[in-house]
C-alpha positions, 0 to 999 in steps of 0.5 A: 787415366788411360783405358789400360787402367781398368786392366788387372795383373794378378796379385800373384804377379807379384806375391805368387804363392803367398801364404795366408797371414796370421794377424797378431792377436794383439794388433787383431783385437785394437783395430777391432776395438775401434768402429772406424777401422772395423771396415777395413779389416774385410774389404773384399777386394784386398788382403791383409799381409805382412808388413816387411818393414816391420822385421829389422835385419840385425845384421845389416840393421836394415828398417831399424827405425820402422821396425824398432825406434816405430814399434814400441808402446810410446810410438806405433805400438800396432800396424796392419798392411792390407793389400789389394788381391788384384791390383790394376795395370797404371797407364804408362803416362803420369799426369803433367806436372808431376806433383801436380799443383793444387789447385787450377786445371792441372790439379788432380782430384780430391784423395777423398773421392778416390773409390776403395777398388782404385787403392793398392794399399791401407796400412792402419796405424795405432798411434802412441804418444808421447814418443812420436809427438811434436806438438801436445798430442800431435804427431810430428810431422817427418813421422808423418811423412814417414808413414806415407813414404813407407807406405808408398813404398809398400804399394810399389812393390805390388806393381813389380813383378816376382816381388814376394818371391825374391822380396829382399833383392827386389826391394834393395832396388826401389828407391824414394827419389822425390816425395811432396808431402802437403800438410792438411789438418794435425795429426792427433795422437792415441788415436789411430790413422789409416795411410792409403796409396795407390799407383798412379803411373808406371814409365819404364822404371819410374813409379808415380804414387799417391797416398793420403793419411786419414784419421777419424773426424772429430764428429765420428761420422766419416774420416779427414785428410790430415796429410796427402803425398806425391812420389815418385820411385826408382827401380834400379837396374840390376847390378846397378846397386 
């Protein structure tokens, strides 16, 4: 990364005035009811906050299938988003070739190693069955890819300016044009899975993200990388919608 990566914009840049967020009782107490999302729920360096998309617009319909055909008992019965306080400054220039390849000199590092203060943003995810399955007691995988897409598309908006204070035009302007899903281990259902992601570099009005799903590991001593994901997003011009 380039030196302007150890800078920091402050989380008001983008959600000035931002009120605290009341996490739902519900959704409170089944991530404290699992000692493997306990930690993330006091990560100094982040806050929780809400998570937009979970709120149709029934006018429009707009986020109708995160919001509802995702939020009920037999699919994603509870979601938290947690975002970074102060996120940092990406470099200007992503790392070439764009996904990058998996292995050999050009591939990047492992999602594993990625430290907690380089994270934009963790959403953790109660995951239901049977109505997200694919395979028995497996999430399927384009609601897998779902998961990162929109996540990554959360971690976008802490690098916009002004992004909490006109939320839905801004948001109206970002647009998923490329996202490289890589499929690791399955992702097992009645079972919870945290999706990070993270900037890895602004261009004018291209984003380069990376996320990753992680669930517990079957021994309990640590967490897997079911699935990682590379993207890139589009801030469209205004009026240019």
């Amino acid at each position: 990364m380039s030196s302007s990566s150890s800078s920091s914009a402050p989380f008001s840049a983008a959600y000035p005035n931002t009120p605290p967020y009341k996490i739902p009782a519900a959704t409170l107490a089944h991530f404290r009811s699992h000692p493997w999302t306990i930690p993330y729920l006091s990560l100094p360096t982040h806050i929780t906050t809400k998570t937009s998309s979970r709120d149709s617009d029934p006018a429009t319909g707009e986020d109708a299938f995160f919001a509802r055909t995702l939020g009920t008992s037999s699919t994603i019965p509870h979601c938290l988003t947690i975002r970074k306080t102060n996120p940092s400054i990406p470099p200007s220039t992503p790392p070439l070739p764009y996904p990058p390849p998996g292995t050999g000199p050009n591939h990047l590092p492992p999602a594993a190693t990625i430290p907690a203060t380089e994270i934009d943003l963790y959403a953790l995810f109660a995951l239901s069955k049977p109505g997200i399955s694919g395979h028995p007691d497996t999430a399927h995988g384009g609601v897998v890819a779902t998961l990162l897409d929109e996540v990554m598309s959360l971690a976008v908006s802490c690098h916009v300016p002004g992004y909490g204070e006109n939320e839905k035009v801004e948001r109206s302007r970002l647009y998923t044009v490329q996202l490289d899903v890589r499929y690791k281990k399955p992702v097992k259902l009645a079972r919870c899975a945290v999706v990070k992601a993270w900037c890895v570099a602004k261009s004018g009005r291209k984003f380069f993200m990376r996320g990753v799903l992680v669930q517990e590991d079957e021994g309990g001593k640590g967490e897997a990388v079911c699935t990682e994901a590379y993207g890139v997003w589009v801030q469209a011009r205004k009026g240019n919608l």
